[in-house]
N, CA and C atoms as a LAMMPS dump frame, in Angstrom:
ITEM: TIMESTEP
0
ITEM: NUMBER OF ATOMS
315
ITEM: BOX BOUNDS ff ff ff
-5.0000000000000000e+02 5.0000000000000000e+02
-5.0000000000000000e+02 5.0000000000000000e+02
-5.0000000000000000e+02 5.0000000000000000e+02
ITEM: ATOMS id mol type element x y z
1 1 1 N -5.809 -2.025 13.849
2 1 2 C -4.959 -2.583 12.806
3 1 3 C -3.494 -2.391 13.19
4 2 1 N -2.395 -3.29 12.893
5 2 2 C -1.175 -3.368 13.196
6 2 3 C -0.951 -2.111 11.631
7 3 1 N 0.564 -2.009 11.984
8 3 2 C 1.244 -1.136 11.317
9 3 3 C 2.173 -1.773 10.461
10 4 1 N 1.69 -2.579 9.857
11 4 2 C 2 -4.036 8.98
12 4 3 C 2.305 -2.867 7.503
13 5 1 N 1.18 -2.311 6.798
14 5 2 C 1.769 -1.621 5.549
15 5 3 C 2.011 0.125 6.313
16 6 1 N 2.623 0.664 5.519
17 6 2 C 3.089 2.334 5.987
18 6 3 C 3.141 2.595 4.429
19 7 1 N 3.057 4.083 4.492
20 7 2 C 3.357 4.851 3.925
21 7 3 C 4.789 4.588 2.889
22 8 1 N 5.357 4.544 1.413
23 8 2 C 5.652 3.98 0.596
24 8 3 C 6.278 2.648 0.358
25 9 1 N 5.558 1.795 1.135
26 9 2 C 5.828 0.434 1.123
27 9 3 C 5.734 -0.134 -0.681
28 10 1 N 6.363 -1.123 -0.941
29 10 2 C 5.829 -1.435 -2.184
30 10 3 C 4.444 -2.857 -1.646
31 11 1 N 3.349 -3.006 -2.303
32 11 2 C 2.564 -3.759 -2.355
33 11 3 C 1.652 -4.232 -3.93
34 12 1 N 1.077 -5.686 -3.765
35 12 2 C 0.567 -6.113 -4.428
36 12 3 C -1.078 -6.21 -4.006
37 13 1 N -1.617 -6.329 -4.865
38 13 2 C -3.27 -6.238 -4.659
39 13 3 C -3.386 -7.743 -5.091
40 14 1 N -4.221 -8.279 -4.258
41 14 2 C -4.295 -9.873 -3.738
42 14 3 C -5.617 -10.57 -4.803
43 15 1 N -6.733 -9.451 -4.374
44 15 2 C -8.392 -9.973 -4.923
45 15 3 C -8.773 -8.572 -5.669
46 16 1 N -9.682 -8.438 -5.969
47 16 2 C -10.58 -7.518 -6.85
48 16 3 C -10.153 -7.104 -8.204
49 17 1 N -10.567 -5.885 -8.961
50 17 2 C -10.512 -5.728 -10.259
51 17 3 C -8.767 -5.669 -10.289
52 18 1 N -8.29 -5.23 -9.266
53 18 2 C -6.979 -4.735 -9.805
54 18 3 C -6.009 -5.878 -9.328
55 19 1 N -6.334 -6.893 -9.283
56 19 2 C -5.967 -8.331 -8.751
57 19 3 C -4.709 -8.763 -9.566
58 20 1 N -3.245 -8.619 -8.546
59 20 2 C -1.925 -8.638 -9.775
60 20 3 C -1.113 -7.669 -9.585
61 21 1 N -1.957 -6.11 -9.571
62 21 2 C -1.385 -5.224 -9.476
63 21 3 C -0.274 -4.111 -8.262
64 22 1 N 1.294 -4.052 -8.938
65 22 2 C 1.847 -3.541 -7.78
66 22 3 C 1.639 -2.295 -7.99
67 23 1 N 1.952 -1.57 -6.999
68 23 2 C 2.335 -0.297 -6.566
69 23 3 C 2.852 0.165 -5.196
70 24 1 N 2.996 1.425 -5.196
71 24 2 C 3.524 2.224 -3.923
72 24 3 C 2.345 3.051 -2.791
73 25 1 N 2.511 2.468 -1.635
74 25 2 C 1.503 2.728 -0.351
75 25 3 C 1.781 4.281 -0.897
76 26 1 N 0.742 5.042 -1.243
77 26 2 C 0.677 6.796 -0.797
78 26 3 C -0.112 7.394 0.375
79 27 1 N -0.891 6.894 1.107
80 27 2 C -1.735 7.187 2.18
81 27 3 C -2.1 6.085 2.853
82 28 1 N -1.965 5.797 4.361
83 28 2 C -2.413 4.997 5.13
84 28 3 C -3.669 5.509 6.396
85 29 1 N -4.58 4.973 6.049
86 29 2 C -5.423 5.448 7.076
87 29 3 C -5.837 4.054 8.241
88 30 1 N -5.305 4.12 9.298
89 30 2 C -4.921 3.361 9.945
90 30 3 C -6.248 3.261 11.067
91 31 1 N -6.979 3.857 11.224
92 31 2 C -8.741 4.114 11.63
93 31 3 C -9.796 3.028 10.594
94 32 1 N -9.251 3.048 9.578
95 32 2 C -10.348 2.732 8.496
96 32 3 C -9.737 1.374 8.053
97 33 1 N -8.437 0.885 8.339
98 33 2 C -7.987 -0.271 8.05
99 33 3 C -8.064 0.059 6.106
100 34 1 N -7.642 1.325 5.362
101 34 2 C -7.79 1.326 4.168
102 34 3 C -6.201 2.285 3.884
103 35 1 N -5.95 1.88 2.507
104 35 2 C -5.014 2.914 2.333
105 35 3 C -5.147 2.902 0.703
106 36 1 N -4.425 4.224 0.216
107 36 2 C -4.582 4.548 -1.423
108 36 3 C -3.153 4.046 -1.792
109 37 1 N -3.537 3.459 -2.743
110 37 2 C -2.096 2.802 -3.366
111 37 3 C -1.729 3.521 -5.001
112 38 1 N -0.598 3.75 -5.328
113 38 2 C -0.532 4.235 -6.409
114 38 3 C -1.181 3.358 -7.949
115 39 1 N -1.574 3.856 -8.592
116 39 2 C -2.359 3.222 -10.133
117 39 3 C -2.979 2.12 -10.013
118 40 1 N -3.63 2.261 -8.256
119 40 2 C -5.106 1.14 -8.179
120 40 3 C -5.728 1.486 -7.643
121 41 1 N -7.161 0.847 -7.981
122 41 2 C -8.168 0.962 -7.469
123 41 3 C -8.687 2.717 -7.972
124 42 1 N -8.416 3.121 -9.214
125 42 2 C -8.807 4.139 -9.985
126 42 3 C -10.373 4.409 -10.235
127 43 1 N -11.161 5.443 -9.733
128 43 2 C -11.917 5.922 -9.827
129 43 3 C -12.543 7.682 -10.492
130 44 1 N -13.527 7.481 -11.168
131 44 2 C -13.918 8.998 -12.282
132 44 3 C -14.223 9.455 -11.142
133 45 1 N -14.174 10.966 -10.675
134 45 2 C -15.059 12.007 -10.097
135 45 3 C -15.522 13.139 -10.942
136 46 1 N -16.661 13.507 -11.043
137 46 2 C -17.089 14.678 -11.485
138 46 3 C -16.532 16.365 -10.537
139 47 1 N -15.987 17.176 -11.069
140 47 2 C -15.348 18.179 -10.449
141 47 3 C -15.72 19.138 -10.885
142 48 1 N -16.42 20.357 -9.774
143 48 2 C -16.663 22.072 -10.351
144 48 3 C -15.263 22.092 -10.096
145 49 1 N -15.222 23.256 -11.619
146 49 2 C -14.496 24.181 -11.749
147 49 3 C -14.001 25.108 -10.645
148 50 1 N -12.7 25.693 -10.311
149 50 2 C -12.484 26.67 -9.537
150 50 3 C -11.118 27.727 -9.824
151 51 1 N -10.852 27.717 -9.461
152 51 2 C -9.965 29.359 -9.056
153 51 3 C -8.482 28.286 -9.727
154 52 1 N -8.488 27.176 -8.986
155 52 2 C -7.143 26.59 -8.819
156 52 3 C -7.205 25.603 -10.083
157 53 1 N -8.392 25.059 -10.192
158 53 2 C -8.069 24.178 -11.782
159 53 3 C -9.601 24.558 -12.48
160 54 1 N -9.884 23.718 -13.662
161 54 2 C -11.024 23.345 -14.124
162 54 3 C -11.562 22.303 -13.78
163 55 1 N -12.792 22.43 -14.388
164 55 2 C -13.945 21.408 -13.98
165 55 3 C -13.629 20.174 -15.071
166 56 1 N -14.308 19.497 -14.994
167 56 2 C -14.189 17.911 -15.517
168 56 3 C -14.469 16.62 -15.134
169 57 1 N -14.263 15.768 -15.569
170 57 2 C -14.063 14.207 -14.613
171 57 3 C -12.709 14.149 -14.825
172 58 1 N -12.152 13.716 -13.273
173 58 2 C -10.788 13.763 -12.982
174 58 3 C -10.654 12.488 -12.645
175 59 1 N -9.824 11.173 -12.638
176 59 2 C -9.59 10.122 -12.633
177 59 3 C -8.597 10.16 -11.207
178 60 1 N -8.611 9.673 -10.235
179 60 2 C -8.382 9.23 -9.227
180 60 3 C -7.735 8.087 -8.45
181 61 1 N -7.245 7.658 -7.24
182 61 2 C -7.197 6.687 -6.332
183 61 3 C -8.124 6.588 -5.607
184 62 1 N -8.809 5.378 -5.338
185 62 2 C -9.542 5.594 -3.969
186 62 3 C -8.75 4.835 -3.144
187 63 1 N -9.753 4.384 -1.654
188 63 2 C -8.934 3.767 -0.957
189 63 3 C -9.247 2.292 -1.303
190 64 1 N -8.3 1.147 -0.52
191 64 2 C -8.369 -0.459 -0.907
192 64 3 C -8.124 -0.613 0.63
193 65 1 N -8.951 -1.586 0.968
194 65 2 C -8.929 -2.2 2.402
195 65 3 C -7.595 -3.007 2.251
196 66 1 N -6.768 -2.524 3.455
197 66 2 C -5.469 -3.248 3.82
198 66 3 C -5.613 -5.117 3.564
199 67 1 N -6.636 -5.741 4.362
200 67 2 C -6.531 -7.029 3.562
201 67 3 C -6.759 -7.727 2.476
202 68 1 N -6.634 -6.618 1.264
203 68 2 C -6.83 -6.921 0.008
204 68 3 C -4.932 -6.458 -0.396
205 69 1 N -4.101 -6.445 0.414
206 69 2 C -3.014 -6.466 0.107
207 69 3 C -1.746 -6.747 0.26
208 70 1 N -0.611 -7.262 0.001
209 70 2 C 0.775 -7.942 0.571
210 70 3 C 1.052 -7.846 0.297
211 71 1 N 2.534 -7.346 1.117
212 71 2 C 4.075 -6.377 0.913
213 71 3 C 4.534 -7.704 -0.603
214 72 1 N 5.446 -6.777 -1.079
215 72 2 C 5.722 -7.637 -2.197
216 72 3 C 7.534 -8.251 -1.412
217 73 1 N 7.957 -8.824 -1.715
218 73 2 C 8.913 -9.293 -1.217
219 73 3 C 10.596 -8.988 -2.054
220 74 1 N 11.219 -8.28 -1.289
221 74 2 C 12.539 -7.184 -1.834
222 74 3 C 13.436 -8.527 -2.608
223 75 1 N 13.232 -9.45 -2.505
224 75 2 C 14.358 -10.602 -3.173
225 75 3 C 13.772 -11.169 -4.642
226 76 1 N 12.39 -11.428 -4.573
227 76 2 C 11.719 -12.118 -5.305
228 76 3 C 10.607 -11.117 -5.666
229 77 1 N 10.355 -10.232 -5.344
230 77 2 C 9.192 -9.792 -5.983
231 77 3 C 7.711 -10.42 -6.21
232 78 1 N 7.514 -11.468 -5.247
233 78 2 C 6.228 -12.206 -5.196
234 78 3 C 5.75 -11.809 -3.522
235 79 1 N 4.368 -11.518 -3.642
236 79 2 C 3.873 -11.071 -2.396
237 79 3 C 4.078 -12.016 -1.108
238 80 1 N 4.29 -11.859 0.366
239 80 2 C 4.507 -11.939 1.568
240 80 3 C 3.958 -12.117 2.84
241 81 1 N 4.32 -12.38 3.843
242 81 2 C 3.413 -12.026 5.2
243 81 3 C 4.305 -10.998 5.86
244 82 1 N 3.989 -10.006 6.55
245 82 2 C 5.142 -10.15 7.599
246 82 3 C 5.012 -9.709 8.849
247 83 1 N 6.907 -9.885 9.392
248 83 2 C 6.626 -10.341 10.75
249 83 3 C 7.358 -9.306 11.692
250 84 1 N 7.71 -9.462 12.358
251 84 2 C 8.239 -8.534 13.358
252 84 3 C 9.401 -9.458 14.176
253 85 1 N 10.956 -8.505 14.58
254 85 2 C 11.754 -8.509 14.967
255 85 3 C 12.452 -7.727 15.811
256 86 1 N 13.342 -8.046 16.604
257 86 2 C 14.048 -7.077 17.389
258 86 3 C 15.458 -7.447 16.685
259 87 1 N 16.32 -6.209 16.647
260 87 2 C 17.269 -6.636 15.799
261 87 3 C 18.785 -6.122 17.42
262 88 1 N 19.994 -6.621 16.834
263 88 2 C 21.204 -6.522 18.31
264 88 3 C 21.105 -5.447 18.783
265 89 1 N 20.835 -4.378 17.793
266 89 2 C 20.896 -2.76 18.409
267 89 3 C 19.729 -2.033 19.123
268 90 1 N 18.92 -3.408 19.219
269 90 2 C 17.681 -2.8 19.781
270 90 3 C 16.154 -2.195 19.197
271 91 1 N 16.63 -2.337 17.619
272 91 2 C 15.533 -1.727 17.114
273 91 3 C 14.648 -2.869 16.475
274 92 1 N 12.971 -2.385 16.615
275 92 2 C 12.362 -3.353 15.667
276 92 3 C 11.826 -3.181 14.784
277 93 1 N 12.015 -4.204 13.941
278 93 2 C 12.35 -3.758 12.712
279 93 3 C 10.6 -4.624 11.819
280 94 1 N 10.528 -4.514 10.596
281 94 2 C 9.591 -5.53 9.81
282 94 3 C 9.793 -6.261 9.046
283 95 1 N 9.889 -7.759 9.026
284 95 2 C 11.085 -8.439 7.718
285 95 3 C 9.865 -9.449 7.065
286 96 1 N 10.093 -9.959 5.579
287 96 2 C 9.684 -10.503 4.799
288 96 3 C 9.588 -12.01 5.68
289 97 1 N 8.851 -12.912 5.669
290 97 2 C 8.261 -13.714 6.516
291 97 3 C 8.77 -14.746 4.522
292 98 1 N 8.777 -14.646 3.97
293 98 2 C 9.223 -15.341 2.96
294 98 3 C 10.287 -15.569 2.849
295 99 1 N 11.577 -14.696 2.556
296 99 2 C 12.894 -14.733 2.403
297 99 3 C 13.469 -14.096 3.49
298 100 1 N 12.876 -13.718 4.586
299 100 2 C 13.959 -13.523 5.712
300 100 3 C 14.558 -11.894 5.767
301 101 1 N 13.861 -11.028 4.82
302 101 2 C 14.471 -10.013 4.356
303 101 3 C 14.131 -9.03 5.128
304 102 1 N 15.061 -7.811 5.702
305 102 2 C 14.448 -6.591 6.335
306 102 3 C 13.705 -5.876 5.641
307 103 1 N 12.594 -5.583 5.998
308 103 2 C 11.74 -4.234 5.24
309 103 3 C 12.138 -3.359 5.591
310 104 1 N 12.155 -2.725 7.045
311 104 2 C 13.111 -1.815 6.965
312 104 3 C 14.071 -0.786 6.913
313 105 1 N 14.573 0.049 6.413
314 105 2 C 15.739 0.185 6.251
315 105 3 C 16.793 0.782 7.392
């Protein structure tokens, strides 16, 4: 997998239950082509009790397969492709394939 989303990218969820929904990349697992996005793709776990918290069902992130998702776009706020650049100083960079915009910074 390319290195297309990272770690707090903003993204939109394209297909499934949470279909619409933005949030912020929190984990990229770049092996599994999956990453956990903030307030999607929420799942119950059942949890023993321990030392450090209590037991319960604890409500969760799981992971969402990377092509169930696109960078949202810094001008417009409607989801994106994107692309890759070399910029004068030499660096390359990731820009919005919609509005032309650096991702970045």
């Amino acid at each position: 997998m390319s290195a297309k989303i990272k770690k707090g990218d903003r993204v939109i969820v394209r297909t499934g239950r949470d279909k619409g929904v933005t949030g912020d990349v929190v984990k990229v697992f770049p092996d599994t082509g999956r990453a956990i996005v903030q307030g999607v793709n929420k799942v119950k776990r059942h949890q023993a009790a321990s030392n450090r918290s209590a037991g319960g069902i604890v409500e969760k992130e799981a992971t969402i397969h990377m092509s169930n998702l696109a960078h949202v776009d810094p001008k417009d706020d409607k989801p994106t492709r994107v692309g890759f650049k070399t910029l004068e100083d030499g660096r390359k960079v990731r820009f919005a394939k919609r509005s032309g915009e650096v991702i970045d910074a």
